[in-house]
C-alpha positions in Angstrom: 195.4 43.7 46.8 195.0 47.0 44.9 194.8 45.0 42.0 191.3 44.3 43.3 190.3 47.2 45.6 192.6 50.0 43.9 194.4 52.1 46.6 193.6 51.6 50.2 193.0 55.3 50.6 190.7 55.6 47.9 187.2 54.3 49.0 185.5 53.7 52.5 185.3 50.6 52.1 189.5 50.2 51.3 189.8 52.2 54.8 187.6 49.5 56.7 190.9 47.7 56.9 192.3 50.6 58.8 189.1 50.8 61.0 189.2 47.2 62.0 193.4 47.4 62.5 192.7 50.7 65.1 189.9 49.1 66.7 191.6 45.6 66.6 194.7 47.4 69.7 192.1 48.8 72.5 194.3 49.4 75.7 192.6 49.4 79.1 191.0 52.6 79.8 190.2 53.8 76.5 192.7 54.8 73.4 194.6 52.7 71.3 197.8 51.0 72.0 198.8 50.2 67.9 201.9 51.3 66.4 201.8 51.7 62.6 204.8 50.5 60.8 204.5 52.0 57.1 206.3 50.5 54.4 206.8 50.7 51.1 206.4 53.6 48.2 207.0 57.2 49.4 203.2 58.8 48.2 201.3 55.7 50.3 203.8 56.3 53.5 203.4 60.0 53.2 199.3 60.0 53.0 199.8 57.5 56.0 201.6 58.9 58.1 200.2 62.4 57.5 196.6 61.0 57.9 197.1 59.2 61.2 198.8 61.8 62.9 196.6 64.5 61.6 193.6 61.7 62.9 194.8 61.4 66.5 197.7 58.9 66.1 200.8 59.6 68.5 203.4 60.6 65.6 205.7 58.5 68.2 203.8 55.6 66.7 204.3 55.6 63.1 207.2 54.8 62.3 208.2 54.4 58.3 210.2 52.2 55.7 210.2 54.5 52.0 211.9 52.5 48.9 210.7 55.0 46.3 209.5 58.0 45.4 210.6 59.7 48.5 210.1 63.5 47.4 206.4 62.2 47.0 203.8 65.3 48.1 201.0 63.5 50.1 197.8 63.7 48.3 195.5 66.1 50.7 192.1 64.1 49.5 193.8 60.5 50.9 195.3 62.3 54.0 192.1 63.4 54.8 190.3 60.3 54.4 192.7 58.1 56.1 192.8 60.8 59.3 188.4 61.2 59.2 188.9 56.9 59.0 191.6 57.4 62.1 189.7 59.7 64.1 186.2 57.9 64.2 187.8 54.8 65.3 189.7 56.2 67.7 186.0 57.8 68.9 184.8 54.6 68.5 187.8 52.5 71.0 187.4 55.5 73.5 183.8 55.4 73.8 183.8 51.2 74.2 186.1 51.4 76.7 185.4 49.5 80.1 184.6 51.6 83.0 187.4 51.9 85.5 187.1 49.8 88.4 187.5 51.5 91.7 189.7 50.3 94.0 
């Protein structure tokens, strides 16, 4: 809870949960096959879905829920934490990907 860890966005080890939720959806041949469904308050759904995009993430899978605080201006620190977090998993899923099998 952020009671506990504070903000997801705001430490390493918060983002692990990201790592492990990218890593978690490998799709044959390499990549990811997640889609992110963000919900809740308009600052965390804005650093979100600016930071996964801007870390590789298909904007065509992220889609978004707001209930507050929609005019929220993403804070540029979190976005690029969460999209460094994005981009070396997705490094990470591509590079353990199995070898395709030749026919």
């Amino acid at each position: 809870s952020s009671e506990d860890g504070g903000r997801i966005s705001a430490s390493a080890k918060n983002l692990e949960h990201l790592t492990a939720a990218v890593a978690g959806f490998k799709k044959p041949g390499g990549g990811i096959d997640t889609h992110f469904h963000l919900i809740g308050n308009g600052a965390m759904v804005n650093e979100f879905k600016a930071g996964l995009v801007q870390g590789g993430v298909p904007e065509a899978r992220v889609t978004i829920e707001m209930y507050f605080n929609h005019k929220a201006e993403p804070d540029p620190t979190a976005v690029d934490a969460i999209a460094t977090t994005v981009s070396a998993a997705l490094t990470k899923a591509k590079a353990k990907a199995p070898a395709p099998v030749a026919a």
